[in-house]
C-alpha positions as CSV (number, residue, x, y, z in Angstrom):
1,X,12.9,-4.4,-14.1
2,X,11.1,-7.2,-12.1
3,X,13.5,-5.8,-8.9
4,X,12.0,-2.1,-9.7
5,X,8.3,-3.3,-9.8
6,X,8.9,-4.9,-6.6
7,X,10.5,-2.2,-5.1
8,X,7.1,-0.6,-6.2
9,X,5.1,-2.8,-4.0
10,X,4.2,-5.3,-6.7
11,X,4.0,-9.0,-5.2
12,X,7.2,-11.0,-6.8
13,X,4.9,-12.6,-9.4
14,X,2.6,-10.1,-10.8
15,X,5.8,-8.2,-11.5
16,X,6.8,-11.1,-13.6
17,X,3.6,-10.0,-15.2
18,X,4.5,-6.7,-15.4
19,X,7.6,-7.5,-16.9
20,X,6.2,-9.8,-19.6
21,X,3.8,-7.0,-20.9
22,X,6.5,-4.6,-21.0
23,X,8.9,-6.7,-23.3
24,X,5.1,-7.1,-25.3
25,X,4.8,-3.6,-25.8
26,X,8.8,-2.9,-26.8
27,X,8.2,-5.5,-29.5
28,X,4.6,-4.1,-30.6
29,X,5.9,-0.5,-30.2
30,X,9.8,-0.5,-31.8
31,X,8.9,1.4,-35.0
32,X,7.6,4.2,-33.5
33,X,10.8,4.5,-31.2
34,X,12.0,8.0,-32.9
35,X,15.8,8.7,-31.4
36,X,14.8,10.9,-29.1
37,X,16.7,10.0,-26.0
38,X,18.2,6.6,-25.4
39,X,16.2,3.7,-26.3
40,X,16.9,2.2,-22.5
41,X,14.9,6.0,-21.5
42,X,12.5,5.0,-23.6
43,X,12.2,1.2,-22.4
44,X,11.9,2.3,-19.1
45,X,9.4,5.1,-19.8
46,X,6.7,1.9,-20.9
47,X,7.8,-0.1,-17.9
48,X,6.9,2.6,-15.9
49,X,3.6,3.0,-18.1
50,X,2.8,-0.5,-17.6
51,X,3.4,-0.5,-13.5
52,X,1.2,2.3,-13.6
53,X,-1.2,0.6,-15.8
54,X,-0.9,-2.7,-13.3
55,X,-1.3,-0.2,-10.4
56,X,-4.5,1.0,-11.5
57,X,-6.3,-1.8,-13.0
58,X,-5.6,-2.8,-9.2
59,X,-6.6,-0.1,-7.3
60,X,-3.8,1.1,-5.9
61,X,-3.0,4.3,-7.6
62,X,-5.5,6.3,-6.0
63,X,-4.9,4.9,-2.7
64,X,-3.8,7.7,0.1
65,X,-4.6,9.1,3.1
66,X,-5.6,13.0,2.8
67,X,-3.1,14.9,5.0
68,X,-2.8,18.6,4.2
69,X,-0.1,20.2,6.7
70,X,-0.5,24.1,7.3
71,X,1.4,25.7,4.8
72,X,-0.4,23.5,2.1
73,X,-3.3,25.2,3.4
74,X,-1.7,28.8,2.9
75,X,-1.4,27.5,-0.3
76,X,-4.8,26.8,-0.9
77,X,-5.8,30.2,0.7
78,X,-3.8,31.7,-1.7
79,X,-5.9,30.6,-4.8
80,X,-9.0,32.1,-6.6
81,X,-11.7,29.5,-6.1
82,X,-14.4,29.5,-8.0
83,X,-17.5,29.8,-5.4
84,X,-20.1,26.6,-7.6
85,X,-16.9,23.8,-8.0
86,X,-17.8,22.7,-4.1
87,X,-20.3,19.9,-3.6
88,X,-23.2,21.1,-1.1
89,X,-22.1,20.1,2.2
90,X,-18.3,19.0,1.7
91,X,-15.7,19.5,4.1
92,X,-12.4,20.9,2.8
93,X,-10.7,17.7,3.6
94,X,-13.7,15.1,1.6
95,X,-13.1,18.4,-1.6
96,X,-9.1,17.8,-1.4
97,X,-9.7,14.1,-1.3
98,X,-12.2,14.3,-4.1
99,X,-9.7,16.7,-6.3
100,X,-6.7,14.4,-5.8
101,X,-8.8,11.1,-6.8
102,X,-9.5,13.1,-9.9
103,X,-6.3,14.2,-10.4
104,X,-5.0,10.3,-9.7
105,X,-7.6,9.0,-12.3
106,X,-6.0,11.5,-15.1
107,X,-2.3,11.5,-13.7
108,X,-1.6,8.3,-12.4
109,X,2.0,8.6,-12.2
110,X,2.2,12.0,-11.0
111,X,-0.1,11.7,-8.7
112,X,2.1,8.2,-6.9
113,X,4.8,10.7,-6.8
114,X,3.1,13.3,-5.1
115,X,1.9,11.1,-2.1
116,X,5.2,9.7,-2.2
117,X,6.4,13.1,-1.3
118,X,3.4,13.5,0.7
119,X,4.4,10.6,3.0
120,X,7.5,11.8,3.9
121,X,9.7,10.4,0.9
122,X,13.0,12.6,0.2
123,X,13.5,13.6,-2.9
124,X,16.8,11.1,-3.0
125,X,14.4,8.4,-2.0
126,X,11.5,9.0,-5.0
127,X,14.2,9.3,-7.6
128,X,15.5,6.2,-7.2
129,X,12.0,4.6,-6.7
130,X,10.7,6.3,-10.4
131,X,14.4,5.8,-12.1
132,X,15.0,9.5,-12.7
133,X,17.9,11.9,-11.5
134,X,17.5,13.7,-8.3
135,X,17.6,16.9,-10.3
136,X,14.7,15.6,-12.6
137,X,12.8,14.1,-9.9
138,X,12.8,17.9,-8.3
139,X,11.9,19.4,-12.1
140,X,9.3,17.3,-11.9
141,X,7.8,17.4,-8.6
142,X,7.5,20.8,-9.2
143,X,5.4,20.6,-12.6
144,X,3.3,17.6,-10.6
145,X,2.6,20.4,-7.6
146,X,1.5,22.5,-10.4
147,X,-0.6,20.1,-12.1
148,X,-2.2,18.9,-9.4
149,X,-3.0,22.7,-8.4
150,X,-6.3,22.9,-10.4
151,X,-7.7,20.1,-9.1
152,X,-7.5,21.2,-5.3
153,X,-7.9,25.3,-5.7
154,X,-11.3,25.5,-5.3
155,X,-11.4,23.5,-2.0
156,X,-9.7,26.6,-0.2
157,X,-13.5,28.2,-0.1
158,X,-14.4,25.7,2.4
159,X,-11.7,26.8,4.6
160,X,-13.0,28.7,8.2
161,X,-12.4,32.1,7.7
């Protein structure tokens, strides 16, 4: 785990950290581990809560550059916005920043993924970095694009006509 949370980004020691409140929260949590899926799924699935929890006590979560390429705009142009979710005097880039700060603040882990992909990351490449399959890891990309959707729709109004 401590090689995972440094492959993360996580300095050597604070993924000792890291490490040492997962094992906490295995203990604390054991009895309401209910068979569903392996119990190494379900260790891994609070490591990965507690990175993220690490992550964004630290600010780095919500960390990203905004870089919309064109056919992420047609896909914005696409949407219904609603014409009051703007702030007066946004730009299209400041409301998509805005949105995916939100978006980062309520789905921390999806959101990491997302600018992983966003950065150029394969889909090979994120899977191994979030400890899923390649075929999960495309699952759930997609449901993160369509979470994430919401969040972002209403900036296509501020788009030149």
């Amino acid at each position: 785990m401590v090689r995972f949370f440094v492959y993360q980004g996580v300095p050597a020691d604070e993924a000792q950290d890291i490490l040492q409140e997962t094992l906490v929260k295995v203990v604390r949590k054991v009895d309401t581990y209910q068979g569903e899926g392996t119990a190494r799924a379900w260790i891994w699935q609070i490591a990965r809560n507690c990175l993220v929890d690490h992550q964004r006590a630290a600010g780095r979560v919500a960390e990203h550059v905004v870089a919309v390429n064109d056919e992420q705009w047609d896909v914005l142009v696409e949407t219904t916005p609603g014409p009051a979710d703007c702030a007066v005097g946004e730009t299209a880039d400041e409301c998509v920043s805005h949105g995916l700060d939100d978006f980062a603040g309520r789905m921390p882990e999806r959101a990491l993924v997302l600018t992983l992909q966003m950065d150029g990351m394969s889909i090979t490449e994120i899977a191994e970095r979030i400890g899923r399959t390649v075929r999960a890891t495309t699952v759930y990309l997609s449901e993160c694009r369509k979470k994430v959707e919401p969040f972002i729709a209403h900036c296509a109004e501020l788009l030149p006509s």
